[in-house]
C-alpha positions in Angstrom: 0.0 0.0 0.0 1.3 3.6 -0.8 0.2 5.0 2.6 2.7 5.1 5.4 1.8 6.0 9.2 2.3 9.5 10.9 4.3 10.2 13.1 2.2 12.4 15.8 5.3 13.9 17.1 5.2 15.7 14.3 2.1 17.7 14.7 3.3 18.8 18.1 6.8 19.4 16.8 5.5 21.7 14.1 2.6 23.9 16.6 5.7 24.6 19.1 7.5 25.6 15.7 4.4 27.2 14.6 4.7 29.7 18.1 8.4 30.8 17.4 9.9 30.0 14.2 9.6 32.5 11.0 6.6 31.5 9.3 8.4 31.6 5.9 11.0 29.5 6.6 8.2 26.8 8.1 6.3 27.1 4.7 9.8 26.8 2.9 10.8 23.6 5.3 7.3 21.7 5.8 4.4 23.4 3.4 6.3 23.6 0.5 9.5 21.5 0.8 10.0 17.6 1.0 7.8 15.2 0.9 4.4 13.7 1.8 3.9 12.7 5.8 1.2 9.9 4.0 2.2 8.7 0.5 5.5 6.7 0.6 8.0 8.5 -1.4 8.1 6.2 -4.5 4.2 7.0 -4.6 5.1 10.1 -4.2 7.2 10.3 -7.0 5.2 8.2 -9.5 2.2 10.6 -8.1 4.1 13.8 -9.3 5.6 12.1 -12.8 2.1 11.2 -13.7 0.6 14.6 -12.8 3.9 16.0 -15.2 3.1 14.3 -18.0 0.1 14.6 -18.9 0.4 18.5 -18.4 3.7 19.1 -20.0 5.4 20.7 -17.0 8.4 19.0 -15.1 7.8 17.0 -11.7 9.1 19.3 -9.5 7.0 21.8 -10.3 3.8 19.9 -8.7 4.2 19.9 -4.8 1.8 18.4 -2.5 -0.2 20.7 0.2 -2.2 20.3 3.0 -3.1 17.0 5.0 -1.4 14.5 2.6 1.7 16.1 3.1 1.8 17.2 6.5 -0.6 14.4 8.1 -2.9 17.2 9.3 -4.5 19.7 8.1 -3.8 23.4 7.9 -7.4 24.8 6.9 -9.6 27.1 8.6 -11.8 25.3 10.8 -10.2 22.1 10.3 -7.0 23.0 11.8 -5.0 20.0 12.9 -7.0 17.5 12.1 -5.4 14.6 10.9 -5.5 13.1 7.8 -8.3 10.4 7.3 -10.7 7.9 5.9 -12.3 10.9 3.8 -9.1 13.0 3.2 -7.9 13.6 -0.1 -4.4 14.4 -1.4 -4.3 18.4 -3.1 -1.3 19.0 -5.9 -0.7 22.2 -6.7 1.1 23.0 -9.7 3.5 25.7 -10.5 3.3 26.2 -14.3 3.1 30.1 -15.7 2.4 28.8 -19.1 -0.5 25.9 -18.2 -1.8 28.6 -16.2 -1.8 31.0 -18.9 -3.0 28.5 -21.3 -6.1 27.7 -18.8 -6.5 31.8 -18.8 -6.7 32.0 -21.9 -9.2 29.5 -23.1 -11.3 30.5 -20.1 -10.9 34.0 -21.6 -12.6 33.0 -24.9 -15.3 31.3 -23.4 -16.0 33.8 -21.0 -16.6 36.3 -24.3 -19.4 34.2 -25.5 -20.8 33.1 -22.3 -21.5 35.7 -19.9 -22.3 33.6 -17.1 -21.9 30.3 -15.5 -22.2 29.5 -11.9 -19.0 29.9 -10.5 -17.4 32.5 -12.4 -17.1 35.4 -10.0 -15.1 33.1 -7.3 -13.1 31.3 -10.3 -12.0 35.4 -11.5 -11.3 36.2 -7.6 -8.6 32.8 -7.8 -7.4 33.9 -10.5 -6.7 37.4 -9.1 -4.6 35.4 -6.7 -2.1 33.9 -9.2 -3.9 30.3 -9.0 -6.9 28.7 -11.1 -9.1 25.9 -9.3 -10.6 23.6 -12.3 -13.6 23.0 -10.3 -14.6 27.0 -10.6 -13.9 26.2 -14.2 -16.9 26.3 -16.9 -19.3 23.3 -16.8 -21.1 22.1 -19.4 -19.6 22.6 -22.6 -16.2 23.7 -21.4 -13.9 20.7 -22.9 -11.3 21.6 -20.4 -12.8 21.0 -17.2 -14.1 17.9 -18.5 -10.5 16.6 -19.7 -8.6 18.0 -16.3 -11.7 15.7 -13.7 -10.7 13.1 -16.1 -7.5 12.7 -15.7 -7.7 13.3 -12.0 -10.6 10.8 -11.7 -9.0 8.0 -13.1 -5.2 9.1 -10.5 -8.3 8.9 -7.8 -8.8 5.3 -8.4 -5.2 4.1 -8.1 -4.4 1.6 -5.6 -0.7 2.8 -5.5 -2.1 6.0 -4.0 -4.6 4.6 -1.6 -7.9 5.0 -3.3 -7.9 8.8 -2.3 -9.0 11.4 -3.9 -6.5 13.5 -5.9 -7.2 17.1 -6.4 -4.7 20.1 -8.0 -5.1 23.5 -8.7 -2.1 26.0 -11.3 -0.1 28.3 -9.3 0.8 31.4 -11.8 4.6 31.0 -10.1 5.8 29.7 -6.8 5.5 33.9 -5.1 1.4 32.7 -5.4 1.9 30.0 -4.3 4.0 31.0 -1.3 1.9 33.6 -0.4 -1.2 31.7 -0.3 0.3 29.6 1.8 2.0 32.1 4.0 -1.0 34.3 4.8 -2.7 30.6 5.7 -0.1 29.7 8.4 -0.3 33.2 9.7 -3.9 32.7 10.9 -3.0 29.1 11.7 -0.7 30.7 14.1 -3.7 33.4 15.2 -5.8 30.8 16.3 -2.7 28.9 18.1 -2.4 31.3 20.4 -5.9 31.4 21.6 
């Protein structure tokens, strides 16, 4: 099986981090850098290669984020809770050109179709360097259809655990940092109370 066991001494190790250490350097060190806390690192690998391929961008520029890679997770509301039964593993992939290419097309479809339902959150992502495909157009938007896919049939792996694989395009890795960032800050907020 691809899934290894947490360590819990790691959760505590990284909230007593959390209360002193530069939250940069933590996002650097744990957010952003090595690897997953949950998928063994051959998984981990083959996981990213996949991911790669089929969108033309090199493997290290899809990093894993949140509970599959720290064990926990870092979310509003949710914060430390461990990763579970019903957890999912969230990519994110750093690609200025995919995410221009995604901009684009969503650009031309937007011109000839003045709504759908999520466009106003999908435009306030994108204002944040980052596109999530499932704010993309439904319906008759070829893209979407092609990106849950792809992503669909990764979900239904047994070398990654039966879990749900999710990824979203990072304009660059200063989005991506600061999304992240600004998250840890308020993870650290609600710490200390």
């Amino acid at each position: 099986m691809a899934l290894i066991e947490f360590d819990p001494t790691f959760l505590q190790q990284f909230k007593n981090e959390l209360k002193t250490r530069d939250i940069r350097l933590i996002t650097y060190e744990h957010v952003l850098g090595g690897g997953s806390r949950i998928l063994s690192p051959d998984s981990y690998f083959k996981l990213r290669s996949l991911v790669a391929r089929r969108w033309g961008v090199h493997p290290n520029e899809i990093i894993m984020v949140g509970s599959g890679k720290l064990g926990f997770s870092l979310k509003p509301n949710h914060y430390f809770n461990a990763f579970h039964e019903g957890s999912d593993f969230d990519l994110a992939i750093l690609s200025g050109e995919l995410f221009d290419r995604y901009w684009k097309k969503v650009h031309v479809y937007a011109q000839r179709h003045l709504l759908w339902t999520d466009k106003k959150i999908f435009f306030e992502k994108l204002s944040g360097g980052w596109i999530r495909p499932d704010y993309l157009p439904t319906n008759d938007f070829a893209e979407r259809r092609k990106w849950w896919d792809f992503f669909g049939d990764l979900s239904n792996r047994r070398d990654f655990g039966y879990k749900r694989i999710r990824a979203g395009v990072y304009k660059s890795w200063d989005f991506l940092e600061i999304y992240h960032v600004n998250n840890l800050r308020r993870c650290r907020t609600e710490l200390q109370q």
